[in-house]
C-alpha positions in Angstrom: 0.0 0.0 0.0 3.0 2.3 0.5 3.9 2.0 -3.1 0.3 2.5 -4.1 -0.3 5.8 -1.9 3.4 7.3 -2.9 2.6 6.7 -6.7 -0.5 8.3 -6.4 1.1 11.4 -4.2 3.3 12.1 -7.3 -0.1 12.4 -9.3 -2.6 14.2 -6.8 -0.2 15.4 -4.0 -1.3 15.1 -0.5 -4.6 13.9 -1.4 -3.3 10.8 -1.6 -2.9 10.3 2.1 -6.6 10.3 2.3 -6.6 6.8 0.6 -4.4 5.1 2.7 -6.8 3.8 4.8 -8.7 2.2 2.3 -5.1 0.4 1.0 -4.9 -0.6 3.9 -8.2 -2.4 4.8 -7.9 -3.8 1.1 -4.5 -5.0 1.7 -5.5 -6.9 4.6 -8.4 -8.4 2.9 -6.5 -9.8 0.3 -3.7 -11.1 2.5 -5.0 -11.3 6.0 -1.8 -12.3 8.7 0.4 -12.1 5.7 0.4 -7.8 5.7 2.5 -7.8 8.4 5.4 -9.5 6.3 7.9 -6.8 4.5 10.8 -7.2 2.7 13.6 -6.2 5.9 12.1 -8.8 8.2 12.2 -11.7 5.0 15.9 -10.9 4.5 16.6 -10.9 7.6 14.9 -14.3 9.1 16.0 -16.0 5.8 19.8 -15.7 6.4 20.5 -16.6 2.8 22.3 -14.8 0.5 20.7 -12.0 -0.7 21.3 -9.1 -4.1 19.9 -5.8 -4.3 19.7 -3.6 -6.8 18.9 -0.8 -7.6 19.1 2.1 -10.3 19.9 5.7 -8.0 18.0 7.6 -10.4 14.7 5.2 -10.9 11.7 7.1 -10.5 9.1 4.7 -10.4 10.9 3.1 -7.3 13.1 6.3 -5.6 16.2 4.0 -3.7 16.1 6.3 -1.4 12.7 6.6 -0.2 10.4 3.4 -1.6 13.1 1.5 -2.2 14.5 -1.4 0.2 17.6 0.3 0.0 15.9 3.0 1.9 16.0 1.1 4.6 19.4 -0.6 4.5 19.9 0.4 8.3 17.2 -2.3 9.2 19.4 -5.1 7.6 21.1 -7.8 9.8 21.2 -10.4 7.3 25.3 -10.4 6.9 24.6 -11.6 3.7 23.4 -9.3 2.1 24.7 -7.4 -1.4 23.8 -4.4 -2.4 24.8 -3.2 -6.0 23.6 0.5 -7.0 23.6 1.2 -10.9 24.4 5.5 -12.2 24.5 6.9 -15.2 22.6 4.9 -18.5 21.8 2.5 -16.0 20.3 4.4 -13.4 16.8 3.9 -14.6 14.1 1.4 -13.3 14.6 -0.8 -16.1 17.9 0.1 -16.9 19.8 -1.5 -14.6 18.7 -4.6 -16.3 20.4 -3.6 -19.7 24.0 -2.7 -21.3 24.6 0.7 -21.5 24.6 0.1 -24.9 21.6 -1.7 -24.8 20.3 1.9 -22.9 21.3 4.7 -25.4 20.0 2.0 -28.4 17.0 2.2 -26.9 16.8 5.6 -26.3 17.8 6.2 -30.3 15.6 3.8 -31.2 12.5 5.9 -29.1 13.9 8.9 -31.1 14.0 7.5 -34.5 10.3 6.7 -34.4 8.7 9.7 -32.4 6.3 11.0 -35.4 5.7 8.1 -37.6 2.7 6.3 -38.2 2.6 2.8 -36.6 2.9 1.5 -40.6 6.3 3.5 -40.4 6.8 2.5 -37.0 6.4 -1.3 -37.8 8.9 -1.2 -40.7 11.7 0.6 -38.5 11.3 -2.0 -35.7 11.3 -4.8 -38.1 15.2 -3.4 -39.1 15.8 -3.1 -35.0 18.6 -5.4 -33.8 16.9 -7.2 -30.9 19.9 -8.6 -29.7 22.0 -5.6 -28.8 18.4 -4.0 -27.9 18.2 -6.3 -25.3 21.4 -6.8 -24.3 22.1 -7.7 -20.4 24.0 -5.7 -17.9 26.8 -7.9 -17.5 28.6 -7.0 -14.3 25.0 -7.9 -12.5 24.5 -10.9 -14.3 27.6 -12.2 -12.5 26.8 -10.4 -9.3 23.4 -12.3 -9.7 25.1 -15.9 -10.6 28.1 -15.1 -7.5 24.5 -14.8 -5.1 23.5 -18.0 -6.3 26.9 -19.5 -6.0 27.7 -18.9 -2.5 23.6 -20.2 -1.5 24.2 -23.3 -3.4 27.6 -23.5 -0.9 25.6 -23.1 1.5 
């Protein structure tokens, strides 16, 4: 519900707080005893291996605010990773990709603002996918070292 009543602060402002309650109760429908779970108190009773991350400049989750990594100082889980992405990569989704994968992208968004979606549909078919879509490699290994040292475990 926090994530619900923060995205809809950045739409209506303080209004927003008026709807809380009603996330809330909702929330608690839904999941009954299971609202009182968060992400802190899973990573720390689970004692396994754990990798965050997160993009410093995502807006749809702010790192330091909605994000876990707001709330680092709650963490006893000594295994624990946390990996912050900058630049290209900052993004929500971009610490997922390459930064070449990120400014392709971001030409390719360029390069078909204004054209019909039968123009549109011809540029993308000429789109290389692969470098499109191409994976942030130094998390990839960050992710396979987290799985590593819990399969050691």
């Amino acid at each position: 519900s926090t994530l619900m009543v923060e995205t809809a602060r950045q739409r209506v402002g303080d209004l927003a707080a008026t709807i809380k309650p009603l996330f809330d109760a909702y929330q608690d429908h839904l999941f009954g005893d299971y609202t009182e779970l968060n992400a802190v108190r899973g990573i720390n009773d689970s004692g396994i291996p754990v990798l965050i991350a997160h993009g410093v400049e995502d807006e749809t989750i702010p790192h330091d605010s909605l994000g876990i990594t707001a709330r680092l100082n709650e963490i006893t889980n000594p295994n624990v990773t946390v990996y912050y992405t900058k630049g290209w990569q900052a993004s929500h989704t971009g610490v997922w990709h390459s930064v070449d994968a990120m400014q392709y992208a971001e030409r390719v968004a360029q390069d078909v603002d204004g054209l019909s979606d039968e123009e549109k549909a011809a540029y993308y078919a000429t789109v290389d996918h692969r470098r499109y879509s191409a994976v942030n490699e130094t998390l990839m290994m960050k992710i396979d070292t987290v799985f590593k040292k819990a399969l050691a475990e």
